[in-house]
Every structure is written in structure tokens, then in C-alpha cells.
N, C-alpha and C positions, 0 to 999 in steps of 0.2 A: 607621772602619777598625779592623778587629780585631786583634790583635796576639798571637802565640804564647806560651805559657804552657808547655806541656809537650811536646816530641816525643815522640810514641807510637808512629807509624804502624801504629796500627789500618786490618785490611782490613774494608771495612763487606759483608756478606752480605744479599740481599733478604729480607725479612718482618720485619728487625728494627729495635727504635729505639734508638740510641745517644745516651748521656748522661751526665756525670758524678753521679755519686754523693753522697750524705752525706758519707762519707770523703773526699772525691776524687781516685776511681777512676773509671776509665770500666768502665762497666757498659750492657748491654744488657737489654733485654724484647722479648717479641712482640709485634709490633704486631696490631692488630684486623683489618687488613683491609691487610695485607702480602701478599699472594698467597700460597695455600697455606691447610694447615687451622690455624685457629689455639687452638694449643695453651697452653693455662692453665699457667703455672708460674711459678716466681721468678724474680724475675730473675738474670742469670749476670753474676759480675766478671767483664769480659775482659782487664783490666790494671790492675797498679797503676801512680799515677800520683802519687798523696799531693799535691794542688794543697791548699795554703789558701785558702780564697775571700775577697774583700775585700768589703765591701758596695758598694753601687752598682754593682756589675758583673755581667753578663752572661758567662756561663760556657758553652761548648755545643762540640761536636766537627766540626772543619772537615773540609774534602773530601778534604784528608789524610790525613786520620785523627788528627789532632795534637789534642790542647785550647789552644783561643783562650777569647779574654775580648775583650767590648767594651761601651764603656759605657752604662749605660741609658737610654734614651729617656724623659726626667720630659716630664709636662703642665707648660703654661704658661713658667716661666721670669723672671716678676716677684716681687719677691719679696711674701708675705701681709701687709702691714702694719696697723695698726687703720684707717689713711686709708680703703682698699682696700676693707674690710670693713664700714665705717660706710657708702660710695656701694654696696655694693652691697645692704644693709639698704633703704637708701634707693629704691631699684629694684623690690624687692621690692613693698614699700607698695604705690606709687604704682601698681603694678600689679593687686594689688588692691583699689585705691579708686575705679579706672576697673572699670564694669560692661561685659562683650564686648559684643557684638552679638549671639553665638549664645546666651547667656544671656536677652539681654532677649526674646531671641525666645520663647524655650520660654517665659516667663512671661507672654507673650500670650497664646502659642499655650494653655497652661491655663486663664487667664481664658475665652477663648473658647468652651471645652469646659465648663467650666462653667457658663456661662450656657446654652448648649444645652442642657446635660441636668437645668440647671430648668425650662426650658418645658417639655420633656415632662413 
């Protein structure tokens, strides 16, 4: 659930993308394929808004027009321990010290070319 950060009510216009800033301001650009002809330029501050960002946060302009923040979506969720890390070294191996199938194949399938193109 995102949670409000700055009231702005920004009105959003078609062709463009809205976004906060480096500073954070919301700021707009043109999008590439916004309907209409898309014109190459800077982009324009449409307001200040002076947000500090926190890390771990997700920062972006809601349907309001307000900037929200919500928090970011990590991979996994356990934490990296050496335990963790040593089973999975271990995995690794064993993985390749078993030869595929599609492997042994092709190295048939070579042998057998080869013997053919010595009898010729």
C-alpha cells in the first residue's frame, strides 16, 4: 500500500511522463509514443515539491497527482548466510559432474561422423 508523501495535485496531460526528480520535484518529459509528434526537449519542472527520498523506497506520482512512496519489492527474503552459500557451491558441482544426455549425445553423434568420413 502506498502511502502520500507530498500533496501536489498535479493535472497529468496526454503524451507525457511524470516523475519525480533528482531534487524532488515533479518533473515531466515526452514520452516516445504518447500520441502526437514527439518532440525532443528537456525536460520541464512542473512543481516543486522538495521530497528527500529514503533508500528502499519506491517514489512515483499517483492518479492524483500527489507523490506516494511504497516499499520495494526485494528478491527472495532469507537471509545470505555462509550455510546458504556453501549448499549452494555444492549444487553447483554436482551439477556438473553428472554429464546431460544432450551432451553425451553430440559426442556420439561426432564419433560417428567421424568414422564415416574415414572410410571414405
Amino acid at each position: 500500500m502506498a502511502t502520500k508523501v507530498n500533496k501536489t495535485g498535479v493535472k497529468r496531460e496526454k503524451g507525457w511522463l511524470y516523475y519525480l526528480d533528482k531534487k524532488g520535484n515533479v518533473s515531466r518529459a515526452r514520452m516516445a509514443r504518447g500520441g502526437g509528434k514527439p518532440a525532443r526537449g528537456r525536460p520541464q519542472e512542473v512543481k516543486k515539491a522538495g521530497v528527500k527520498r529514503e533508500d528502499g523506497w519506491l517514489y512515483f506520482i499517483d492518479r492524483q497527482g500527489d507523490v506516494s512512496r511504497t516499499k520495494m519489492a526485494r528478491r527472495g527474503g532469507r537471509s545470505k548466510g555462509p550455510a546458504r552459500r556453501a549448499a549452494r557451491r555444492l549444487r553447483r558441482t554436482a551439477r556438473r559432474a553428472t554429464p546431460k544426455r544432450a551432451t553425451a549425445r553430440r559426442r556420439t553423434a561426432r564419433r560417428t561422423t567421424r568414422r564415416v568420413a574415414r572410410r571414405r
